[in-house]
C-alpha positions as CSV (number, residue, x, y, z in Angstrom):
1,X,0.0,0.0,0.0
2,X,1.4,3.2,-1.1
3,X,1.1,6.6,1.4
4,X,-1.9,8.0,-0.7
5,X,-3.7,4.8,-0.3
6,X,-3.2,4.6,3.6
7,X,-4.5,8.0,3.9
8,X,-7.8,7.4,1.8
9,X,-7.9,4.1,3.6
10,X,-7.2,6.1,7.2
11,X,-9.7,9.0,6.3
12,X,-12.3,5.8,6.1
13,X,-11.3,4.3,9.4
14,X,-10.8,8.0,11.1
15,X,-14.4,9.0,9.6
16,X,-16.6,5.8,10.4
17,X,-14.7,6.4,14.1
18,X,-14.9,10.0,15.4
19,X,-18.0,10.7,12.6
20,X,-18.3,13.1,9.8
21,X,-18.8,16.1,11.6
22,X,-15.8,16.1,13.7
23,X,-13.3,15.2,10.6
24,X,-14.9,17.9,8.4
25,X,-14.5,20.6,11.6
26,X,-10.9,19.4,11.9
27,X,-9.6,19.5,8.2
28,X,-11.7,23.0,7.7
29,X,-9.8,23.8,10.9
30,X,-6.6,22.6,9.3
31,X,-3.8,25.4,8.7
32,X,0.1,25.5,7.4
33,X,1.1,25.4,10.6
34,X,-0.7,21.3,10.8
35,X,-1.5,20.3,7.6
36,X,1.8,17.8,7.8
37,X,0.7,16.9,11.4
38,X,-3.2,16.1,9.8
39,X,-1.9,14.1,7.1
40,X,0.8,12.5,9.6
41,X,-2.3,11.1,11.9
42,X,-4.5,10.0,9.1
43,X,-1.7,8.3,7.6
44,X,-0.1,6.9,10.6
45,X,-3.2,6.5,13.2
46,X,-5.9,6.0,11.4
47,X,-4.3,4.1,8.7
48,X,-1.7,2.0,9.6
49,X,-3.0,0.7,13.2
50,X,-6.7,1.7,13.6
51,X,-7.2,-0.3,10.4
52,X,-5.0,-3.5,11.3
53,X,-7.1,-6.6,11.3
54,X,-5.6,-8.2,14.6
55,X,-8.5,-6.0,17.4
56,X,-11.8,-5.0,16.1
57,X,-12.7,-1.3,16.2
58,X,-14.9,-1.6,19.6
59,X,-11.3,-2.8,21.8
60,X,-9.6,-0.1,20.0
61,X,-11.5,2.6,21.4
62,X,-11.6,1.1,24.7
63,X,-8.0,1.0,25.0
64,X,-7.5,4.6,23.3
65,X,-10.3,5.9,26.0
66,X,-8.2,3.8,28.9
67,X,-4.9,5.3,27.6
68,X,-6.3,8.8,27.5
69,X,-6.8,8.2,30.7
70,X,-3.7,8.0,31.8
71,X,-1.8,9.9,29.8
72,X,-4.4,12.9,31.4
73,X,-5.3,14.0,28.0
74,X,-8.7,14.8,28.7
75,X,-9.5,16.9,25.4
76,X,-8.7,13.6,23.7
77,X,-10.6,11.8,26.2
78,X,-13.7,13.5,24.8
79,X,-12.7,13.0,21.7
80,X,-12.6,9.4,21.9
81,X,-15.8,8.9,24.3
82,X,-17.9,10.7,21.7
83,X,-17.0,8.5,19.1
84,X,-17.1,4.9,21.0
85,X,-20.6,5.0,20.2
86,X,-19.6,4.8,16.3
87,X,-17.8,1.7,17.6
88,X,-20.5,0.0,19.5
89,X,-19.0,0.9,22.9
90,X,-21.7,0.9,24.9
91,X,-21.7,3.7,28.3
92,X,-21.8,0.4,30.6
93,X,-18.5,-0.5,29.1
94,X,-16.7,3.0,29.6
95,X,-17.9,2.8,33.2
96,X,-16.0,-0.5,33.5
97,X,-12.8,0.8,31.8
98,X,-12.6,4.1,34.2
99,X,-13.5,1.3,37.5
100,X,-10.4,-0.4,35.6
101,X,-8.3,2.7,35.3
102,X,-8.9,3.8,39.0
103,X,-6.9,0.8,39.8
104,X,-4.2,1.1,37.2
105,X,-4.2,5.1,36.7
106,X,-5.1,6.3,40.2
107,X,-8.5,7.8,41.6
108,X,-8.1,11.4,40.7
109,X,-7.2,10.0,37.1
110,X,-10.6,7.9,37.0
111,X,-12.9,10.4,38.3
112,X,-11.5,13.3,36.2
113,X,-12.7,10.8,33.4
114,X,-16.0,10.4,35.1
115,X,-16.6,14.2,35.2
116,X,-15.5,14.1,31.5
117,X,-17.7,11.1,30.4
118,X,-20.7,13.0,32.6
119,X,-20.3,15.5,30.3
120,X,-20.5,14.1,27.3
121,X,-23.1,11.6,27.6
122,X,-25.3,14.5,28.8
123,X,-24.2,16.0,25.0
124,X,-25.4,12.7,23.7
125,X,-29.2,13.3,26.0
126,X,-29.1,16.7,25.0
């Protein structure tokens, strides 16, 4: 696969994940300052691991969700809560992954997420 085809293959991957509306917003966004970095993450993230065949979308996001985590990257986090639905990731589950990451990550870690995933399932009700 040649680098254009792993970006029109990523841009599938990174638009059936975080949705339409949110890659539109981010390549309308996109300036010379990123454009390298855009291209970079659709090439690299989206479409040489998100589309590897050896974990299905659904444990993907889980793990990026659980990684955001700890990494306390909470814009990210919301980025990647809001689009586990496009995954199949059900609320139950992300509940389970912050219980998870309270052990691994620390408390304050896990309920920072919990104010975060509060949030954004109250976007989704909205």
């Amino acid at each position: 696969m040649d680098e254009r085809e792993r970006f029109e293959s990523g841009m599938r991957v990174r638009r059936s994940v975080l949705g339409d509306e949110h890659v539109n917003r981010a390549e309308a966004a996109k300036t010379a300052l990123d454009a390298d970095f855009q291209d970079l993450i659709t090439r690299y993230a989206w479409g040489e691991i998100w589309t590897r065949a050896g974990l299905p979308l659904h444990t993907r996001s889980l793990i990026a969700i659980s990684l955001m985590v700890a990494l306390n990257r909470s814009e990210e986090l919301r980025i990647h809560m809001r689009a586990a639905a496009n995954t199949g990731v059900t609320i139950e589950e992300i509940g389970e992954v912050l219980l998870q990451c309270a052990v691994y990550c620390g408390v304050p870690a896990a309920n920072s997420a919990f104010v975060v995933a509060k949030e954004v399932f109250s976007e989704r009700e909205g």
